[in-house]
ZAMARLUM-17418 format. One line per field, with one value per residue (C-alpha): residue number from 1; residue in three letters; y, z, x. Coordinates in steps of 0.25 Angstrom, whole numbers, plus 5000, padded with zeros to 4 digits. Layout:
BEGIN
n	NUM, ...
res	ALA, ...
Y	Y, ...
Z	Z, ...
X	X, ...
END
This chain:
BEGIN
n	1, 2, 3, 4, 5, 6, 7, 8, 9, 10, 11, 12, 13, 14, 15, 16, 17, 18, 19, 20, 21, 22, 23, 24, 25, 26, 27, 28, 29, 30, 31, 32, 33, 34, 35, 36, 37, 38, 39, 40, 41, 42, 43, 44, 45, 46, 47, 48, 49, 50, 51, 52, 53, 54, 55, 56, 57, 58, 59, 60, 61, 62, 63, 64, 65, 66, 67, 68, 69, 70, 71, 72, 73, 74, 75, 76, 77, 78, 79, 80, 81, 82, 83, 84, 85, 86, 87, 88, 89, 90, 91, 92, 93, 94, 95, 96, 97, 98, 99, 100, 101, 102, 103, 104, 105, 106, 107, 108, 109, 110, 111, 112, 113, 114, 115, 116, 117, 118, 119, 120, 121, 122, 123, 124, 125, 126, 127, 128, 129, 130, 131, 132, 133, 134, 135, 136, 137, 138, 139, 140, 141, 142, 143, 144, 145, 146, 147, 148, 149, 150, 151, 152, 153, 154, 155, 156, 157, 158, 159, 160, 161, 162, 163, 164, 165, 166, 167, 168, 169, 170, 171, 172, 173, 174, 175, 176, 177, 178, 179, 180, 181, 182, 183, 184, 185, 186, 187, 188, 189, 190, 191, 192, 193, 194, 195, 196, 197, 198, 199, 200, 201, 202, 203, 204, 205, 206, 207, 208, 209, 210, 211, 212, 213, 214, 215, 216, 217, 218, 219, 220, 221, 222, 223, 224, 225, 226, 227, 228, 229, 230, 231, 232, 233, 234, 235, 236, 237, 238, 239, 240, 241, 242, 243, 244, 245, 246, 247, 248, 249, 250, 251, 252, 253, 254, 255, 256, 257, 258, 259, 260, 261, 262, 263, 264, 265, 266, 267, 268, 269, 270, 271, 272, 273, 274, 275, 276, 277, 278, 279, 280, 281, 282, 283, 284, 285, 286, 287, 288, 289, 290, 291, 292, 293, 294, 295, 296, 297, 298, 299, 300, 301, 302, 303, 304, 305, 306, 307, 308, 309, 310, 311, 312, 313, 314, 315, 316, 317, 318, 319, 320, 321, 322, 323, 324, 325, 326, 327, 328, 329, 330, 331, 332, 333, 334, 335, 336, 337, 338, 339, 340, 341, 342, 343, 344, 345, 346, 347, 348, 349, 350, 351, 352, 353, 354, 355, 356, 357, 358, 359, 360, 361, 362, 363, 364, 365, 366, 367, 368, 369, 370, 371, 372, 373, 374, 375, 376, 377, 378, 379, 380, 381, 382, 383, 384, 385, 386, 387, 388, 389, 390, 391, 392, 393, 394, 395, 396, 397, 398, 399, 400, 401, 402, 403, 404, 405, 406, 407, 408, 409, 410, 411, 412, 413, 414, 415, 416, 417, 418, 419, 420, 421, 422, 423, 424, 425, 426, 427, 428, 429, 430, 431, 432, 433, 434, 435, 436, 437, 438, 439, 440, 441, 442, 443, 444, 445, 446
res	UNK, UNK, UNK, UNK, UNK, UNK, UNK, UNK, UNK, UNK, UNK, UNK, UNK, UNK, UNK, UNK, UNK, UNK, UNK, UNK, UNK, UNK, UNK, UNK, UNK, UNK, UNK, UNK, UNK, UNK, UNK, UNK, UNK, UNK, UNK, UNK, UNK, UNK, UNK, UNK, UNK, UNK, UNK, UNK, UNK, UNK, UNK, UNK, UNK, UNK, UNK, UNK, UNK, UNK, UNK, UNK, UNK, UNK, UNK, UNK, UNK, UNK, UNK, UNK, UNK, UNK, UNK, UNK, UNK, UNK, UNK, UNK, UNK, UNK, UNK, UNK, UNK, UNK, UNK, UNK, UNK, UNK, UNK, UNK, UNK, UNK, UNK, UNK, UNK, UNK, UNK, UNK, UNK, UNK, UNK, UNK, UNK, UNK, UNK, UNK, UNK, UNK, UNK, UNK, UNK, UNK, UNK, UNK, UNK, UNK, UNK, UNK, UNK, UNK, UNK, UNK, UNK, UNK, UNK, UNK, UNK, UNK, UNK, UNK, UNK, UNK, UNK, UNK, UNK, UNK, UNK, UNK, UNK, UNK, UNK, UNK, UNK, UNK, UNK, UNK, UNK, UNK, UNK, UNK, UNK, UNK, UNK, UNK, UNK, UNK, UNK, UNK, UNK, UNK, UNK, UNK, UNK, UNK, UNK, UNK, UNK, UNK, UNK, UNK, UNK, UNK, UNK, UNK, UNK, UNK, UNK, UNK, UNK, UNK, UNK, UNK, UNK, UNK, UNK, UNK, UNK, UNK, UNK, UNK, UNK, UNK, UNK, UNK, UNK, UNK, UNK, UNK, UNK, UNK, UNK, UNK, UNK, UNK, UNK, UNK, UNK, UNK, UNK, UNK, UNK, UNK, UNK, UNK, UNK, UNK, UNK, UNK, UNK, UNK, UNK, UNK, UNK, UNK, UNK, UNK, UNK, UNK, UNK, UNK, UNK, UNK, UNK, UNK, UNK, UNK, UNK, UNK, UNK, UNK, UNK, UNK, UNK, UNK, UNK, UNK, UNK, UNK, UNK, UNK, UNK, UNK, UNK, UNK, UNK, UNK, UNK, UNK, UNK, UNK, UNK, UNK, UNK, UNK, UNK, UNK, UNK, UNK, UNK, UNK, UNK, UNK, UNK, UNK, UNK, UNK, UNK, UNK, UNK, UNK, UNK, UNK, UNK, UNK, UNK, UNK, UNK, UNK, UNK, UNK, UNK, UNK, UNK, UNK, UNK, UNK, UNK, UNK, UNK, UNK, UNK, UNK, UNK, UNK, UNK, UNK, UNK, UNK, UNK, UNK, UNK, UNK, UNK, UNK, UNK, UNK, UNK, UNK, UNK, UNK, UNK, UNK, UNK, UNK, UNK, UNK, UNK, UNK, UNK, UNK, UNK, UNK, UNK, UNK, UNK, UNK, UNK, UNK, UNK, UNK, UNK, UNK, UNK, UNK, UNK, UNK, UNK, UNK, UNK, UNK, UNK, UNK, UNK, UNK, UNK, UNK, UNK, UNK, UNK, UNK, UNK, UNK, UNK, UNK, UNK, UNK, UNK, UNK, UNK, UNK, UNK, UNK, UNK, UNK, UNK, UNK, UNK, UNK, UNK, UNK, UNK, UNK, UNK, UNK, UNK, UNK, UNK, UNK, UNK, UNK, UNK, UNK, UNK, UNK, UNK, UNK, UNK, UNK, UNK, UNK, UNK, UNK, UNK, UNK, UNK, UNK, UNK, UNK, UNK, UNK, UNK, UNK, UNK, UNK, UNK, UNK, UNK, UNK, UNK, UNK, UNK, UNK, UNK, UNK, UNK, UNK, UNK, UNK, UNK, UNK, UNK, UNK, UNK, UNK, UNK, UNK, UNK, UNK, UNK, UNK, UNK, UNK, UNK, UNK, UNK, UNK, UNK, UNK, UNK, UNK, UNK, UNK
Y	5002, 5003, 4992, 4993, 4982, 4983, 4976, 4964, 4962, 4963, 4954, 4944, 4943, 4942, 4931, 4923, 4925, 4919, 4908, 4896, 4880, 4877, 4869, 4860, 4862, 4866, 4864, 4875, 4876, 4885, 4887, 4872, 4867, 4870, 4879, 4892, 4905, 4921, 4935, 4931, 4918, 4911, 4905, 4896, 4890, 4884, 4893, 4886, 4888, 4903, 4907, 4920, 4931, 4922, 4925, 4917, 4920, 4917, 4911, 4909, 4902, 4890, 4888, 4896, 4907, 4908, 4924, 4928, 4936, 4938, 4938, 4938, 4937, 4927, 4940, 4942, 4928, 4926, 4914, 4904, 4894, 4884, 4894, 4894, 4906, 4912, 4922, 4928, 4930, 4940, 4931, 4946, 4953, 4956, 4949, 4954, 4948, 4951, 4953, 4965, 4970, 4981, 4974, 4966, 4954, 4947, 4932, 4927, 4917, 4903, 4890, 4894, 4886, 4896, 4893, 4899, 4901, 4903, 4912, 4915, 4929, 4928, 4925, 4913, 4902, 4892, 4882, 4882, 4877, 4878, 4876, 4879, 4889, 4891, 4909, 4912, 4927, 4930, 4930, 4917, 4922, 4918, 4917, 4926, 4935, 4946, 4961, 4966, 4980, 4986, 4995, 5003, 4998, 5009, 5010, 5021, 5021, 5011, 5015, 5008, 5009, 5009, 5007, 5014, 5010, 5014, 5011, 5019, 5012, 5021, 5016, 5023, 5019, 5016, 5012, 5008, 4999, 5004, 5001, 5003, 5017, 5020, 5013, 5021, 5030, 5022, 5028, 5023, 5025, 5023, 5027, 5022, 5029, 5027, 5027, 5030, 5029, 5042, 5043, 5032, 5042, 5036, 5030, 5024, 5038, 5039, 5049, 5044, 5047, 5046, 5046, 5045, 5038, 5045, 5034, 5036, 5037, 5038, 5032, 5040, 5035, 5027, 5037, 5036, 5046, 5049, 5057, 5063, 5061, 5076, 5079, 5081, 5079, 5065, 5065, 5063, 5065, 5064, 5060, 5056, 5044, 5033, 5018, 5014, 5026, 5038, 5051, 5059, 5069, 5068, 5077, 5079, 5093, 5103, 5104, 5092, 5096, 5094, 5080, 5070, 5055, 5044, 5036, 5022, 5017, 5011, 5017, 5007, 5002, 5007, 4996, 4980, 4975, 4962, 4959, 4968, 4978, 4993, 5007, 5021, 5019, 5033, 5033, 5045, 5040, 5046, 5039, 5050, 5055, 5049, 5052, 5064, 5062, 5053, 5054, 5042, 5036, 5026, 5011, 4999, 4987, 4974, 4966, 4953, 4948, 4944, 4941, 4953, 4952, 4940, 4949, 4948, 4959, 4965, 4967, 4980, 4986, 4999, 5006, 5023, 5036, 5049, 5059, 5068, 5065, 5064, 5065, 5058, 5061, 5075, 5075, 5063, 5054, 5064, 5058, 5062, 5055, 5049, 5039, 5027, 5018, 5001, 4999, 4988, 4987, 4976, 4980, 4970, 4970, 4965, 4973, 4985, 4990, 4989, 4979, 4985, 4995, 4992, 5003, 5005, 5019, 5023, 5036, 5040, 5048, 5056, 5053, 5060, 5053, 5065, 5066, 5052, 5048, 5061, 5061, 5069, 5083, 5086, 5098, 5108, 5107, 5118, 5127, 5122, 5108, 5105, 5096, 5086, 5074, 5071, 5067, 5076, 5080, 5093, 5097, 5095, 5098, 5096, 5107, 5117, 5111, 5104, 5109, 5110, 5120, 5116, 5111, 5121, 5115, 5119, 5129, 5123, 5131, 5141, 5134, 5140, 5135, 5136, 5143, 5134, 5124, 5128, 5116, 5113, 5112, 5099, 5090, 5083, 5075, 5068, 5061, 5049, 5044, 5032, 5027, 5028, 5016, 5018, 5005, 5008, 4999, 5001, 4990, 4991, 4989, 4986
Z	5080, 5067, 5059, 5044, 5035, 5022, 5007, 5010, 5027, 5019, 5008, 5016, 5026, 5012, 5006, 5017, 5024, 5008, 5009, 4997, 4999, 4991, 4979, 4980, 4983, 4971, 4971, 4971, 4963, 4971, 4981, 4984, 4999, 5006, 4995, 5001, 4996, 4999, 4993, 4980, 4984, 4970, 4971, 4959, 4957, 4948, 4936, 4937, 4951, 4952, 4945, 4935, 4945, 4955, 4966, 4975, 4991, 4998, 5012, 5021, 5033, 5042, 5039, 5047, 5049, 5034, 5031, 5019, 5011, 4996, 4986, 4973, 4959, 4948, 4941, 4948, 4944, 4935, 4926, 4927, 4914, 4919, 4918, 4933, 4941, 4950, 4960, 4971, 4986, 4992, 5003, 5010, 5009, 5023, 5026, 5037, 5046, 5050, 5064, 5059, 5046, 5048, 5051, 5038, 5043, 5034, 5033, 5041, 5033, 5036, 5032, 5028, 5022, 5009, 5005, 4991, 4989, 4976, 4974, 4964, 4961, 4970, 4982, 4984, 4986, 4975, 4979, 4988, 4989, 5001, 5002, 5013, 5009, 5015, 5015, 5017, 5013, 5023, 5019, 5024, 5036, 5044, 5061, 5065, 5052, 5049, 5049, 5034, 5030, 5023, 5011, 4999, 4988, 4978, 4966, 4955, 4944, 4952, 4950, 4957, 4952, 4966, 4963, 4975, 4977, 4989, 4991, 5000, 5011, 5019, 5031, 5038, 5054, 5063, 5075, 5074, 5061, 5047, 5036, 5022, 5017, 5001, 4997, 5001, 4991, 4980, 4982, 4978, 4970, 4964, 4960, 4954, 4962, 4953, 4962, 4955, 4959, 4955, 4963, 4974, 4984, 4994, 5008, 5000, 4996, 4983, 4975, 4972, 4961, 4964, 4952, 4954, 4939, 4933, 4934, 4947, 4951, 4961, 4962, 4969, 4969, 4956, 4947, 4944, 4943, 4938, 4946, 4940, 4923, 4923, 4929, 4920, 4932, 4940, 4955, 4956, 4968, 4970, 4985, 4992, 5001, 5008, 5008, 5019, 5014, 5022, 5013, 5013, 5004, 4999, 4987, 4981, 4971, 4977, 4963, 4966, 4980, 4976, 4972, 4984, 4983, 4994, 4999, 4993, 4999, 5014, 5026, 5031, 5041, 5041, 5049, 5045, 5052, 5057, 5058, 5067, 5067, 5066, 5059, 5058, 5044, 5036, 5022, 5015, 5009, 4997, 4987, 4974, 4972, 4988, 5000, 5002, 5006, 5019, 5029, 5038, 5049, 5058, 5060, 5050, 5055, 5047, 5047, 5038, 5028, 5017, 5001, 4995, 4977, 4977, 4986, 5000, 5007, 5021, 5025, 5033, 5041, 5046, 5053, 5049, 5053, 5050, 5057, 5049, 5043, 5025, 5018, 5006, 4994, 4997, 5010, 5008, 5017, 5027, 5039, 5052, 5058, 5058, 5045, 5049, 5038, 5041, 5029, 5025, 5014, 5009, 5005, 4999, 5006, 4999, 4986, 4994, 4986, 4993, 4987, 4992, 5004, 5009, 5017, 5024, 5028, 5037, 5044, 5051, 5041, 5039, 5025, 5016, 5013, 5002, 4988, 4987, 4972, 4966, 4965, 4974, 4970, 4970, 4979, 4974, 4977, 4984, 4974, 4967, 4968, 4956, 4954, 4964, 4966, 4976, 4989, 4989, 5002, 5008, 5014, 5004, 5013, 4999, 4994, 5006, 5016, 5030, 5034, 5020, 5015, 5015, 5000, 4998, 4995, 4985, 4990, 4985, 4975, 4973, 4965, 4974, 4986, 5001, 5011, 5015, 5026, 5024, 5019, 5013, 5022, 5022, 5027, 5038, 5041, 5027, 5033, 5039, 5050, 5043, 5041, 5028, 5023, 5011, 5007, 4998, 4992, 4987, 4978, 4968, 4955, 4949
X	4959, 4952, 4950, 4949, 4941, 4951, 4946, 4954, 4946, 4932, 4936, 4941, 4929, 4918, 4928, 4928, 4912, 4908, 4903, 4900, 4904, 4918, 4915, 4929, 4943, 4950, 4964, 4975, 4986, 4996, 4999, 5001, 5002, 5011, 5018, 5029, 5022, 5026, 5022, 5010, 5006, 5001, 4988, 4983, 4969, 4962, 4954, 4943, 4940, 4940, 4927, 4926, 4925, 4928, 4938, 4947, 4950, 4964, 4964, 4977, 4977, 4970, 4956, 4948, 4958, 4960, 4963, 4958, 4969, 4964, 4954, 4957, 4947, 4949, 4953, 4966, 4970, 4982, 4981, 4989, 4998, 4988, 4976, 4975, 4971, 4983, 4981, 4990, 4990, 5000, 5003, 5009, 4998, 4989, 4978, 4966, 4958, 4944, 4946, 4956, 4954, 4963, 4976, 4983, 4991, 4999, 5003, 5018, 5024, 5019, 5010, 4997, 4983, 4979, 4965, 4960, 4944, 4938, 4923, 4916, 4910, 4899, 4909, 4905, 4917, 4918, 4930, 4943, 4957, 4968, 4982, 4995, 5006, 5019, 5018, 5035, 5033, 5047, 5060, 5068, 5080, 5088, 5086, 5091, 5091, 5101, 5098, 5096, 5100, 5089, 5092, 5087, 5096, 5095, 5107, 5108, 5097, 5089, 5074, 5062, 5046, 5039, 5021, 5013, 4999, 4989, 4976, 4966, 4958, 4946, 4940, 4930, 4931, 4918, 4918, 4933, 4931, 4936, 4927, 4932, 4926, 4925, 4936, 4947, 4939, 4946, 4959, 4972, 4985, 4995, 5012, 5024, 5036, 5048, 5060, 5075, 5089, 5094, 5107, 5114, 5123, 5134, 5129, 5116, 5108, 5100, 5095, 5080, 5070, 5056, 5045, 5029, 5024, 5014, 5007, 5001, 4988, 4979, 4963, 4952, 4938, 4941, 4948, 4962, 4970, 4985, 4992, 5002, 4997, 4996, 5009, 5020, 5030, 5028, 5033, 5048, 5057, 5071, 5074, 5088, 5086, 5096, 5097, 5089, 5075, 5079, 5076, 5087, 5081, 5066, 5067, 5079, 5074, 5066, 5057, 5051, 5046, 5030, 5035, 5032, 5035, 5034, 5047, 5048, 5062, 5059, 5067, 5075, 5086, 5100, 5105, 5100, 5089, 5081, 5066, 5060, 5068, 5065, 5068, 5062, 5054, 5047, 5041, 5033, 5022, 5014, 5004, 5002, 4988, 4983, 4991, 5001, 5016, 5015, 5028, 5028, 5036, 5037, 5045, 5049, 5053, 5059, 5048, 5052, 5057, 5048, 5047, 5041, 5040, 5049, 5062, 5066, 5061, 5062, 5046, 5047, 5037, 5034, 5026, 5024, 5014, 5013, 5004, 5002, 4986, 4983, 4973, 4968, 4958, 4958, 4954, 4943, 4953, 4958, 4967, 4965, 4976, 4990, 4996, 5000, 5007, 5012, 5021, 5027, 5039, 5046, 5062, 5069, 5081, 5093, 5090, 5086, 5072, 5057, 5048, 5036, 5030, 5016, 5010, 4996, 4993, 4984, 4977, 4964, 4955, 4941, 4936, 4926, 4914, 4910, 4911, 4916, 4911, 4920, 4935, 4943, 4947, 4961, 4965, 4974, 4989, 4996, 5003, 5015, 5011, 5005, 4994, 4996, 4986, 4975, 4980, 4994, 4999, 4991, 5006, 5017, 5031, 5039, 5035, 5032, 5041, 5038, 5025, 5021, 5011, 4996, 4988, 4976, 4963, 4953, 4941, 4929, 4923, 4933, 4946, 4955, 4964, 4959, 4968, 4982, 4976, 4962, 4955, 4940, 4927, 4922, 4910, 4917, 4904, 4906, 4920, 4922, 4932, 4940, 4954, 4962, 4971, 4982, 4987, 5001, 5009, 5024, 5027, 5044, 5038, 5051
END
């Protein structure tokens, strides 16, 4: 298996090879020892020990086996009544360690030394100061625990603001090690689905309303670019669902077939369930501007209970795949395998909403070393699509039906379409073998 050196591995591995005596303990001011933390652990120095364009480190664990789990500029400090500096760890946030870079492991809940080190611009470690939390990030229950019905909640007019972001990781692979290649090629973006409550039906069925903001946009070798600012017309959907996520019906009026939105409600249960437990879990997956619509499938189980943005949450994880290949950029991150996608959501279970869905896609690629200082250049939708933005599906079954009906593509020089199916000739020599990561998170704004 791969493994994959990821911003956080690097970091980690030059914060803690610098070198530089400690000047004197300073003294922290939270969290004291001993002190109960879960979710955003508040850690409180000094202002006079963190140099300008200085930076502090967070350690956890034994001396020795410390893992290093953030870094974080005097910049990003809030200030404190006191003037003190205050910073945040998110204690639920994965951490890797050298010997497998690849794989995020994440804190159980437990006693644990945290040591805090300050630098100054240069790198060069200036003070230090440790302490011992007590991390209870789980949900207290009862042994043995009941099962808990799991439920979409939704009543008439409810209306939910859902923010989308991904970020785009490359990796080119050599000799079964992936090393980070161009930055993802700067690649990222960003949505606001708006999810209404138009109608609530007997037996738990809901009429849904899906909006995209026109704010959305999506980042490509440092220019940002609005998606939908010249559209008069944003996204919108109408789709029939049940309680537990099953789609009923995905588009409700066949005028707005070129339309193509991902799910947000999570697939779940229909009977309670305990720790461990399983279920048949699906999810389409779509991030405007970058990937096309994605249809996964695959298994979720009840992994916890955990605190999640101060609720009670069910922390479920899944595992999903799909085999059919994307491509991204226009064809500069083409995949040449199958999608695999863990994903973990947190459902806040006695009021019924998702709190948040993490979801790290992933896929073999060949990716194109040409032409990688200019933006890429649009491809022409199929007719009747509009203008639709880079990375839109090649097939769109909304629109043609199953099967779909191929995009055409540009021929250089000549303005005008290539044949259905017929593509570009490209320098293949110029395209390396690599993995493409997508890092999404689906965070309830309000």
């Amino acid at each position: 298996m791969a493994r994959y050196f990821g911003k956080s591995a690097v970091f980690a591995a030059a914060v803690l090879l610098m070198g530089g005596a400690c000047c004197g303990a300073y003294q922290l001011i939270a969290p004291t020892d001993g002190q109960a933390v879960r979710e955003n652990v508040k850690i409180v120095v000094p202002a006079g020990v963190v140099p300008d364009d200085g930076f502090i480190s967070v350690l956890v664990g034994e001396p020795g086996s410390e893992q290093f789990v953030v870094a974080l500029s005097r910049g990003a400090a809030k200030l404190g009544a006191g003037g003190e500096l205050v910073f945040y760890w998110d204690s639920k946030a994965p951490y890797y360690e050298s010997s497998d870079p690849s794989k995020p492991r994440y804190f159980k809940d437990g006693r644990y030394p945290l040591t805090v080190k300050v630098f100054d611009s240069t790198g060069k470690m200036t003070d230090s100061a440790s302490t011992t939390i007590e991390l209870k990030n789980r949900v207290p229950r009862t042994n043995p625990a009941p099962g808990v019905s799991l439920v979409n909640a939704l009543s008439f007019g409810q209306v939910n603001h859902y923010r989308v972001h991904c970020d785009v990781s490359v990796y080119e692979v050599v000799n079964r090690i992936g090393l980070p290649l161009l930055g993802g090629m700067g690649l990222s973006g960003d949505a606001l689905i708006i999810q209404s409550v138009e109608d609530a039906r007997p037996g738990g069925q809901y009429l849904i309303r899906l909006r995209v903001d026109e704010d959305a946009w999506v980042s490509s070798y440092g220019v940002k670019k609005y998606i939908y600012a010249d559209q008069e017309f944003k996204p919108q959907l109408y789709r029939l669902v049940d309680k537990y996520g099953t789609v009923i019906t995905e588009n409700m009026f066949a005028k707005q077939a070129k339309y193509q939105i991902m799910d947000v409600l999570p697939v779940l249960p229909r009977h309670p369930v305990k720790e461990g437990d399983q279920w048949a879990d699906s999810m389409t997956l779509k991030i405007d501007g970058i990937t096309p619509l994605i249809k996964l499938k695959g298994t979720a189980w009840l992994d916890s209970f955990e605190w999640e943005s101060g609720r009670e949450c069910a922390k479920i994880t899944s595992n999903m795949a799909s085999d059919r290949p994307i491509s991204l950029a226009n064809g500069k991150i083409k995949g040449t395998g199958p999608l695999s996608a863990q994903v973990t959501t947190y459902f806040a279970y006695k009021t019924g909403r998702m709190i948040e869905r993490n979801i790290r896609l992933s896929f073999d690629s060949s990716i194109s070393m040409a032409d990688l200082t200019t933006e890429p250049v649009e491809s022409s939708p199929p007719p009747g699509m509009g203008n639709l933005p880079l990375g839109e599906e090649q097939f769109n079954e909304d629109v043609y039906g199953p099967g779909g009906r191929p995009r055409t593509t540009p021929q250089p020089g000549t303005g005008q379409p290539a044949a259905p199916g017929t593509q570009p000739t490209e320098d293949t020599t110029s395209r390396k073998k690599g993995k493409a990561e997508l890092n999404i998170v689906v965070r309830l704004e309000k």
